[in-house]
N, C-alpha and C positions, 0 to 999 in steps of 0.2 A: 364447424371450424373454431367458434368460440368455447363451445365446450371443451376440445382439445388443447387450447390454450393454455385455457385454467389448469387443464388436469397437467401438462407439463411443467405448467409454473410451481403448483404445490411439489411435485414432483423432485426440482430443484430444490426446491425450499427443506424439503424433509433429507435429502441427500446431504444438502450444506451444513443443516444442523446435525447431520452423524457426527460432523468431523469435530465440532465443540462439544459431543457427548460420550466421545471415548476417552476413557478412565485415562487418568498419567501414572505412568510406571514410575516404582521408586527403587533403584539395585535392578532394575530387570523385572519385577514383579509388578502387577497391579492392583492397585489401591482399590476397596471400593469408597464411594464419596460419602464422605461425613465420618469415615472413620477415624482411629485415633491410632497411631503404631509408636511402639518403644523401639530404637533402635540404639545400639551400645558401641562404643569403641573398635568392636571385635568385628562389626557388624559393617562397620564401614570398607569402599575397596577404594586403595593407595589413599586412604586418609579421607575420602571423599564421601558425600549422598548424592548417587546419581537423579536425576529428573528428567525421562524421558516420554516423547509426545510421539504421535505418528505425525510425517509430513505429508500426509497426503492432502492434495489439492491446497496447503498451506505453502505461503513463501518464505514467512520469516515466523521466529516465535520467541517472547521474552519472559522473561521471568520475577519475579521478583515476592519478598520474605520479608518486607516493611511496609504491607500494605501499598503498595504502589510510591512510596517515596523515591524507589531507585529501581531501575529496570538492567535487569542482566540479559545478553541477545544470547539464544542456544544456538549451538551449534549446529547444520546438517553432517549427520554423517549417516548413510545409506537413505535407509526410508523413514529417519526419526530425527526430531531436533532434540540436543542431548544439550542436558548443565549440570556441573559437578560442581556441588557445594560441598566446602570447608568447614564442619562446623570447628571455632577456636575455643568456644567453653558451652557449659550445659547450658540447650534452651530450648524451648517451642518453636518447632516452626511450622508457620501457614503458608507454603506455597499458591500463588496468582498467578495465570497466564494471560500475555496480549497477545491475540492470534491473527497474524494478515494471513486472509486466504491472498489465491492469484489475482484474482477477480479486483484487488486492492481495499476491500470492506475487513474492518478491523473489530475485534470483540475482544473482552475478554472471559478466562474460563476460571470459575473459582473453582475447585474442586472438594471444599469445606476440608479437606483433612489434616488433619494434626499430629503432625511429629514430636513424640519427646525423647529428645536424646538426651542419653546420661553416658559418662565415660566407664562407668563402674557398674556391672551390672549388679542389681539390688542384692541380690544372694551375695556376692561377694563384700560390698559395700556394707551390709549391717554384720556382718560375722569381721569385719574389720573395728568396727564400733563397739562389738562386745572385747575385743584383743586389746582396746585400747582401755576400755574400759577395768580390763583385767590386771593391764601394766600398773596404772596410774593410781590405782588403788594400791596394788601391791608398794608401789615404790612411794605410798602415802603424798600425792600430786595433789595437792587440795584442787588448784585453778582448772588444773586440765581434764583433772574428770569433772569438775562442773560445766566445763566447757561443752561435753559430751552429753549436755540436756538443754532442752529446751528454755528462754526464757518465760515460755508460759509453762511450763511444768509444775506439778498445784505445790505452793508451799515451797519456794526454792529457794529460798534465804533461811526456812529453815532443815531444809534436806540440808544444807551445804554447813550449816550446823552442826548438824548429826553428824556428818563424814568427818568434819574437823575432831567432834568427840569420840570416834572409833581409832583416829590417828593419834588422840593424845593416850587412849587408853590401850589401844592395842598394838604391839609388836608383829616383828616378823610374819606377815601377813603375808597365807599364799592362797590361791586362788585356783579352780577348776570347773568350765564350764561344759553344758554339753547340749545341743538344741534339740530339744526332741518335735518341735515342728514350728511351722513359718507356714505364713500367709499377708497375700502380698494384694494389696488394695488396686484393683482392674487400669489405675492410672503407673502402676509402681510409685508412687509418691507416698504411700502409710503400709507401715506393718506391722504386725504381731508375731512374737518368738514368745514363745514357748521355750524357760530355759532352764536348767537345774542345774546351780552353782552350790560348789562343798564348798568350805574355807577355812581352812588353821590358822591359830594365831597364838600367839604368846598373850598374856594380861601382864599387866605392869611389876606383878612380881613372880615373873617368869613362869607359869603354869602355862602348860598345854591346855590348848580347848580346841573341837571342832563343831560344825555345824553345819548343814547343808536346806533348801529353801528350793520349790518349782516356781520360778517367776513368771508370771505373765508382761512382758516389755513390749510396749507401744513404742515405736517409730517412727519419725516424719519427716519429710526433705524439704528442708526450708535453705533453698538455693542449691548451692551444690554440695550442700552436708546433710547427711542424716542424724537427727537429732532423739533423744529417748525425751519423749512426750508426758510419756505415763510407764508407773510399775505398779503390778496388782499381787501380791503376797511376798513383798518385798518383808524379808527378816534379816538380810545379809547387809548389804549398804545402809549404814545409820544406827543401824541396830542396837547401839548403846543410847539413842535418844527415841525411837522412832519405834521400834517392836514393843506392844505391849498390847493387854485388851482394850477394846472400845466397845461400853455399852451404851446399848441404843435402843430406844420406844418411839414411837409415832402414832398420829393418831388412827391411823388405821390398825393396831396391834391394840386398841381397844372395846372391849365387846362385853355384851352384856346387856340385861332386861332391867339395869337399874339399883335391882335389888341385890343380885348376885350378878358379880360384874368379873372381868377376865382381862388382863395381861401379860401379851406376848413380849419376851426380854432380850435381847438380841444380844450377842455380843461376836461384833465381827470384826475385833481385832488380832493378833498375831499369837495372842498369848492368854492362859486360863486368867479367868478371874475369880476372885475367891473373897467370900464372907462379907457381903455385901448387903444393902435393906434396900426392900419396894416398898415406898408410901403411897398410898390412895389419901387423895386432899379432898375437900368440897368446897364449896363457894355457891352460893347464891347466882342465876344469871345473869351475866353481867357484871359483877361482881369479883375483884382481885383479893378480893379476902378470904383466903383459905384460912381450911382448919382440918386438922390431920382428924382422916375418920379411923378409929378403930386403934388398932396395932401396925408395928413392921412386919413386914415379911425378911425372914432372912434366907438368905441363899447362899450355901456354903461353897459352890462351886459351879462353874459356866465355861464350859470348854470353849475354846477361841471354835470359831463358825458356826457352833452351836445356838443353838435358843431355849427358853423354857419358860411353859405360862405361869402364873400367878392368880389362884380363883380368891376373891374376898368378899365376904357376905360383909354388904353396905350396912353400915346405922343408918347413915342419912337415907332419907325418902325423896323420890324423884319431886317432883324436877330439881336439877341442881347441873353447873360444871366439876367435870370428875377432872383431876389432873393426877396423873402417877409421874410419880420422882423417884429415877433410879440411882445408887446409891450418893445421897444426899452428904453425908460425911466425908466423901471424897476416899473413901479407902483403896478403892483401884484406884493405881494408875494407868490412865488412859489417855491416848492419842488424842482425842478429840473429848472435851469435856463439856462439848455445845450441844449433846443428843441425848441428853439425861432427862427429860421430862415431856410428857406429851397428855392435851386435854380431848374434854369430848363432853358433849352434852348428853345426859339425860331428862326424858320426859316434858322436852321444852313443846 
């Protein structure tokens, strides 16, 4: 008889806990727990996110999307307690249930999952961002197309530089974009476009010129704007301050047994660079007192993304710090003039 006890009390017990372990619907469908759903403007019915439970063996059921500061009571209608939320701007939301069963014992149900709703679905939203971006240049907006970036965006007092110097230099500026692909970060909150912009323009004494550029645009939604984070072979925007070569050595682009030694030359800026010297320096270790070994190297030419090594048979005799300085005269002009030199020990 006490055996049979037990076995109906668990019994009970496993029956009760079905009823806090059924998924809650969201539009009619069920969620699995711990998930995360985008839902969009489009996506909502009569302006609403429904949240629907089963009533079984429950009497009442609440809700609430502030962490329990506020409780909303659902509705019975047939065999489900239903609440229809209003979302009025973009947010996360974490749905919590309080559930009384009949019995009057009360729980609540977290279901861990995470709504983000945006008004705008992301495909439409960043192709609204490039149109804007297309206008406001065209019609030379300084503020509003800086608007249309990030404030962590790298350099953006001098990007918005650059744009003022394309607007004082260039005319009649038109614009043509085309996205050849998009990829969309599993939250929709970061993207990548893929996009290839032509563009005509007058120069201040009325010539025609054209140019066209495959941009890589990073995207990010910081609230309920999408923001340009990042541009990766940007030649169009700025382009009278901002396109040109950038050369660059590190010390990993340094090799060599000492005697005969090897430098790789980078140049991963927008644009050729041309007629340029590679100096190999030495120093003592520890030592900041260089002395140029040997000769320059000259290099008459370094196509933008390209590289090219540099072999130079050392005077000096190991051990010593090797430092190469790429062009030291300053005759490219280059975007970044802080990646011209890079060391390495030999024979220490």
């Amino acid at each position: 008889m006490v055996k049979k006890f037990i076995l109906i009390a668990i019994g009970c017990f496993i029956f009760s806990g079905s009823v806090f372990a059924q998924g809650l619907l969201v539009n009619n469908k069920e969620i699995d727990e711990g998930s995360t759903l985008n839902l969009f403007y489009d996506d909502l019915e009569q302006g609403k996110i429904f949240f629907s439970i089963k009533a079984y063996k429950l009497s009442k059921a609440e809700i609430t999307f502030d962490q329990g500061r506020t409780w909303q009571e659902m509705q019975k209608e047939k065999d489900y307690f239903i609440f229809g939320y209003r979302p009025l701007q973009e947010e996360e939301i974490r749905p919590e249930l309080l559930l009384t069963e009949e019995t009057g014992s009360i729980r609540t149900y977290k279901p861990n999952i995470k709504i983000i709703y945006q008004k705008r679905k992301p495909d439409e939203a960043v192709l609204l961002v490039l149109d804007k971006m297309k206008l406001y240049y065209e019609q030379e907006n300084i503020d509003r197309f800086i608007d249309l970036f990030s404030t962590s965006y790298p350099d953006r007092i001098k990007f918005k530089e650059a744009i003022q110097n394309d607007f004082y230099n260039y005319k009649n500026i038109r614009l043509r974009y085309r996205v050849d692909r998009s990829s969309f970060d599993t939250d929709f909150k970061g993207a990548i476009l893929d996009v290839y912009w032509e563009r005509k323009y007058d120069d201040r004494q009325g010539t025609n010129f054209s140019d066209s550029a495959n941009i890589a645009i990073r995207l990010e939604k910081e609230g309920p704007n999408w923001l340009i984070s990042g541009m990766r072979g940007n030649t169009i925007f700025g382009s009278t301050l901002l396109a040109g070569a950038d050369l660059k050595i590190t010390s990993s682009d340094i090799s060599g047994d000492g005697y005969t030694n090897q430098a790789v030359i980078h140049n991963i800026g927008s644009t050729e660079a041309k007629n340029f010297t590679v100096k190999f320096y030495v120093a003592a270790i520890g030592s900041q007192n260089y002395t140029l070994d040997g000769s320059a190297h000259n290099i008459s030419s370094l196509a933008a993304g390209s590289q090219t090594t540099v072999t130079h048979n050392m005077f000096a005799i190991p051990p010593y710090t090797l430092k190469v300085v790429v062009d030291e005269e300053n005759v490219v002009s280059e975007s970044n003039e802080n990646n011209n030199s890079a060391t390495k020990e030999f024979g220490s």
